[in-house]
C-alpha positions as a Markdown table, in Angstrom:
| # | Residue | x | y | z |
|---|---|---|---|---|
| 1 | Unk | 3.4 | -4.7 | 20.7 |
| 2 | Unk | 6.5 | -3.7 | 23.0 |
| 3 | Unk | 8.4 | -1.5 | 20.4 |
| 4 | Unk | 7.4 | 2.1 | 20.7 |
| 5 | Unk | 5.9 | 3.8 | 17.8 |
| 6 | Unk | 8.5 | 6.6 | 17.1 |
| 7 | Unk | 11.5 | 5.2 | 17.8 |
| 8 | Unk | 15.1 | 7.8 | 17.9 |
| 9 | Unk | 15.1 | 7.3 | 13.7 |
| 10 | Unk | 11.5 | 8.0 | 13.0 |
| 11 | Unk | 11.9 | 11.5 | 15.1 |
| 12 | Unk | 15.2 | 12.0 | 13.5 |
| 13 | Unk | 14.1 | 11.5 | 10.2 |
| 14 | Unk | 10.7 | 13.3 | 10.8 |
| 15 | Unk | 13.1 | 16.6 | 12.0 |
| 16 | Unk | 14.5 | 17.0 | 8.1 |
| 17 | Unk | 10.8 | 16.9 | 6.4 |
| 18 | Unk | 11.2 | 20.7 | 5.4 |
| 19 | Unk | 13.8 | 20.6 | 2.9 |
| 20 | Unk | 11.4 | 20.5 | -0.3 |
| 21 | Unk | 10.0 | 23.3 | -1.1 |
| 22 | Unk | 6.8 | 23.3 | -3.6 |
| 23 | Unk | 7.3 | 23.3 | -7.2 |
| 24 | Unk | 6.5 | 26.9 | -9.0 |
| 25 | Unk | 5.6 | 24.9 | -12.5 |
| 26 | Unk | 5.1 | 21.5 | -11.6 |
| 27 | Unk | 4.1 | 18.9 | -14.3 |
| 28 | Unk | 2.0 | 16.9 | -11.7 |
| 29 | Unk | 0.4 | 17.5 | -7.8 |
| 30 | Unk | -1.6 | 15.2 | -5.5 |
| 31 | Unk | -2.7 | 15.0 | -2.3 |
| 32 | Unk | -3.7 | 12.9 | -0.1 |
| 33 | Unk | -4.8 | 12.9 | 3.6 |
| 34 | Unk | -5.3 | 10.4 | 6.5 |
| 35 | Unk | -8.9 | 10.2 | 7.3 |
| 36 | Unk | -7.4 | 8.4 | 10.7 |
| 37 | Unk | -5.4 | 11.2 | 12.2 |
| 38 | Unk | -5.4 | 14.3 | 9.6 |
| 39 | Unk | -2.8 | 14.4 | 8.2 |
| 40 | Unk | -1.5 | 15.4 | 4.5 |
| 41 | Unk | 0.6 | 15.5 | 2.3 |
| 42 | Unk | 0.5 | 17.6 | -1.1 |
| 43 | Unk | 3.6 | 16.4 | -3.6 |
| 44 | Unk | 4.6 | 18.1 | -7.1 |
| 45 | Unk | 7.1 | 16.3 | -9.2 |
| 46 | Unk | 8.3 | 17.7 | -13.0 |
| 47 | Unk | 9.5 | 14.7 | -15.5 |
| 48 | Unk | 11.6 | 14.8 | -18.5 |
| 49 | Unk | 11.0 | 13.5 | -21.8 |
| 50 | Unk | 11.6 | 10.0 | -20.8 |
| 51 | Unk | 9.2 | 10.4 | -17.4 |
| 52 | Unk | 12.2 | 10.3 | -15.0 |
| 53 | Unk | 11.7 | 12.8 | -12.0 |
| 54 | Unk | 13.7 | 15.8 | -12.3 |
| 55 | Unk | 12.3 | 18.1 | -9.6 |
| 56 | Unk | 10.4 | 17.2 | -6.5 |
| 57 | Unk | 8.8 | 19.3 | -3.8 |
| 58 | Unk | 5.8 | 18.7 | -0.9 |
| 59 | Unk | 4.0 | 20.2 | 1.6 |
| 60 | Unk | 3.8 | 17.9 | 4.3 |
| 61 | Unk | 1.1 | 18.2 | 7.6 |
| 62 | Unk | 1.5 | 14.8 | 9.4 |
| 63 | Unk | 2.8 | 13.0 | 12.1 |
| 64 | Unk | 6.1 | 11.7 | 12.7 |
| 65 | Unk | 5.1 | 8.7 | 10.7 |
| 66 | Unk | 4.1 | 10.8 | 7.7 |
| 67 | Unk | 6.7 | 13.1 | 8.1 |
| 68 | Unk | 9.4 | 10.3 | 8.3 |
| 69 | Unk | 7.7 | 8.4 | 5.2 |
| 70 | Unk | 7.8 | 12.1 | 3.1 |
| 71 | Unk | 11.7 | 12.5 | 3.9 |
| 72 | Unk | 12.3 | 8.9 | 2.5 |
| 73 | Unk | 10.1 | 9.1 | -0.6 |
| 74 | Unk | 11.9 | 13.0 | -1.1 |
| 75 | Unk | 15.4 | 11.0 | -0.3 |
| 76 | Unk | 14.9 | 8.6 | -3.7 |
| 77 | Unk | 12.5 | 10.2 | -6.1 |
| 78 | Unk | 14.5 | 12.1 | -8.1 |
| 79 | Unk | 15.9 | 9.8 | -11.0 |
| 80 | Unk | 12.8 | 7.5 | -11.1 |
C-alpha cells in the first residue's frame, strides 16, 4: 500500500464531525464500537409516518476514519 491512510479529505472531512448534536426524543439509538481501535459511535434518528428520517444526531469517539465516515452518513440521512 503507497497511499497514506488519511489523506487532506479524510482529515478535512473528519474536522466537521461535531455538527449533530444528540436527539432529546429520539425514535431510535445504536451504537456500535470498533473492537480494533476503540472507537464509537452512538446515532439517534426520529422517522415520520412513512419511516423517512426527519432528525439525526450522534456522538462520535473515533478516528479520522470513523469520524470522516459519521460526517458522510450525517451528510445524506436525512430524507431516507
Amino acid at each position: 500500500m503507497t497511499a497514506p491512510l488519511y489523506n487532506k479529505e479524510i482529515l478535512r472531512l473528519a474536522a466537521s464531525v461535531a455538527d449533530r448534536p444528540r436527539l432529546a426524543s429520539p425514535c431510535a439509538t445504536a451504537e456500535r464500537r470498533s473492537p480494533t481501535c476503540g472507537s464509537r459511535v452512538i446515532i439517534d434518528i426520529s422517522v415520520d409516518d412513512d419511516g423517512r428520517v426527519t432528525e439525526f444526531g450522534q456522538e462520535v469517539r473515533a478516528c479520522a476514519l470513523g469520524q470522516a465516515s459519521a460526517v458522510l452518513l450525517g451528510r445524506g440521512i436525512i430524507g431516507r
